[in-house]
N, C-alpha and C positions, 0 to 999 in steps of 0.2 A: 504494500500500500504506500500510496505516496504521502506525503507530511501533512498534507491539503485534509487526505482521506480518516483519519489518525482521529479518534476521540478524541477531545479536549479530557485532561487530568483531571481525577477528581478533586474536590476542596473540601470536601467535609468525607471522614469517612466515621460508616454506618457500624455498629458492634450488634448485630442482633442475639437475642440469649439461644443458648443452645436446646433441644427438643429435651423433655423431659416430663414423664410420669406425674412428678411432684404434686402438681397443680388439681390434676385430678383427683388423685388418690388424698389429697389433702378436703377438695368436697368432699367426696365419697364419705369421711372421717366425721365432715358437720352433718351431713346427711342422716346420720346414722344417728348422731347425740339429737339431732332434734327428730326421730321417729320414735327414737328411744323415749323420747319424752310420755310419747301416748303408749307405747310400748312396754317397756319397765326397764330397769336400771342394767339388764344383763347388753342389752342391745348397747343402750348408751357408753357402757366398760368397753365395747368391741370399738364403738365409733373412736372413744376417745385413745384407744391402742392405736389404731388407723391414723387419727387425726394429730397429736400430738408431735411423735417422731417425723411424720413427712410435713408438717410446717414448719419443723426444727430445720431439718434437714433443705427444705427449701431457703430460704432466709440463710443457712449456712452456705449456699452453694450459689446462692445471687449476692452476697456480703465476697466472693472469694472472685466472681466476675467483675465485680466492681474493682475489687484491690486489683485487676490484672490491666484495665483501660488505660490510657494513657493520660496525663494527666492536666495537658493542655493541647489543643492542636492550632497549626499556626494559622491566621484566618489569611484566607487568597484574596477574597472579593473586598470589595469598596463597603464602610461602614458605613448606612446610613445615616440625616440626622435624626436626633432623638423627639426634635419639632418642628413639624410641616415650615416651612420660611412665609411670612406673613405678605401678605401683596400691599401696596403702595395706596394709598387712598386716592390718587392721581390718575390710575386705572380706570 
Protein backbone atom coordinates (compact mmCIF):
# COMPACT_ATOMS: atom_id res chain seq x y z
CA UNK A 1 0.00 0.00 0.00
CA UNK A 2 1.11 3.25 -0.76
CA UNK A 3 1.57 6.13 2.21
CA UNK A 4 -1.68 7.93 0.78
CA UNK A 5 -3.59 4.28 1.37
CA UNK A 6 -2.15 3.77 5.11
CA UNK A 7 -4.61 4.35 8.15
CA UNK A 8 -4.20 7.24 9.98
CA UNK A 9 -2.46 6.12 13.73
CA UNK A 10 -4.48 5.66 16.35
CA UNK A 11 -4.61 8.55 19.29
CA UNK A 12 -6.40 7.08 21.95
CA UNK A 13 -6.07 3.43 22.53
CA UNK A 14 -9.00 1.22 23.75
CA UNK A 15 -8.25 -1.58 26.82
CA UNK A 16 -11.45 -3.51 26.65
CA UNK A 17 -11.92 -6.17 29.90
CA UNK A 18 -11.36 -9.51 29.18
CA UNK A 19 -14.54 -12.33 28.70
CA UNK A 20 -15.33 -13.79 31.90
CA UNK A 21 -17.99 -15.82 33.84
CA UNK A 22 -17.74 -13.53 36.85
CA UNK A 23 -20.42 -11.29 36.10
CA UNK A 24 -22.86 -13.95 35.66
CA UNK A 25 -22.33 -16.27 38.08
CA UNK A 26 -22.19 -13.25 40.59
CA UNK A 27 -26.21 -12.65 39.41
CA UNK A 28 -26.93 -16.16 39.58
CA UNK A 29 -25.43 -15.71 43.54
CA UNK A 30 -28.21 -12.48 44.09
CA UNK A 31 -30.65 -14.44 42.32
CA UNK A 32 -30.79 -17.15 44.46
CA UNK A 33 -30.45 -14.82 48.09
CA UNK A 34 -33.56 -13.12 46.82
CA UNK A 35 -35.69 -16.42 45.93
CA UNK A 36 -34.23 -17.74 48.93
CA UNK A 37 -36.11 -15.07 50.51
CA UNK A 38 -39.62 -16.79 49.79
CA UNK A 39 -37.86 -19.95 49.65
CA UNK A 40 -36.13 -20.53 53.04
CA UNK A 41 -32.66 -19.99 54.29
CA UNK A 42 -31.20 -23.39 52.67
CA UNK A 43 -31.57 -21.60 49.17
CA UNK A 44 -30.38 -18.23 50.29
CA UNK A 45 -26.77 -20.22 52.06
CA UNK A 46 -26.33 -21.80 48.25
CA UNK A 47 -26.87 -18.13 46.63
CA UNK A 48 -24.76 -16.48 49.05
CA UNK A 49 -21.71 -19.42 48.54
CA UNK A 50 -22.22 -18.41 44.80
CA UNK A 51 -22.59 -14.90 45.25
CA UNK A 52 -19.99 -13.92 47.69
CA UNK A 53 -16.43 -15.56 46.24
CA UNK A 54 -17.28 -14.44 42.55
CA UNK A 55 -17.93 -10.79 43.55
CA UNK A 56 -14.70 -11.14 45.49
CA UNK A 57 -13.07 -12.52 42.90
CA UNK A 58 -14.51 -10.06 40.27
CA UNK A 59 -13.56 -6.73 41.95
CA UNK A 60 -10.05 -8.65 42.43
CA UNK A 61 -9.47 -9.23 38.82
CA UNK A 62 -10.89 -5.64 37.46
CA UNK A 63 -8.60 -3.83 40.63
CA UNK A 64 -5.52 -6.00 38.81
CA UNK A 65 -6.69 -4.77 35.04
CA UNK A 66 -6.74 -1.53 36.23
CA UNK A 67 -3.10 -1.60 38.09
CA UNK A 68 -1.88 -3.03 34.50
CA UNK A 69 -3.27 0.37 32.08
CA UNK A 70 -1.07 2.80 31.43
CA UNK A 71 -1.19 5.58 33.24
CA UNK A 72 -1.27 8.56 31.05
CA UNK A 73 -1.45 8.51 27.33
CA UNK A 74 -0.09 11.37 25.21
CA UNK A 75 -3.01 13.25 23.76
CA UNK A 76 -2.57 13.62 19.60
CA UNK A 77 -5.56 15.93 18.72
CA UNK A 78 -6.01 19.72 19.33
CA UNK A 79 -7.69 20.51 22.98
CA UNK A 80 -10.69 22.12 22.63
CA UNK A 81 -11.85 25.26 24.45
CA UNK A 82 -13.51 24.78 27.68
CA UNK A 83 -16.01 27.90 26.56
CA UNK A 84 -17.83 28.39 23.24
CA UNK A 85 -15.89 32.04 22.21
CA UNK A 86 -18.72 34.77 22.66
CA UNK A 87 -19.71 36.72 19.35
CA UNK A 88 -19.27 40.44 19.18
CA UNK A 89 -22.49 42.54 19.65
CA UNK A 90 -21.54 44.21 16.34
CA UNK A 91 -22.60 41.06 14.51
Amino acid sequence: MTPVEQPPQPTELIYPPEPSWLPALTGAGLALILVGLFIGWVVIVAGAVLFLPSLLSWIGRTRESIARLPRRQRPVTAVLPAVPPRRRATE
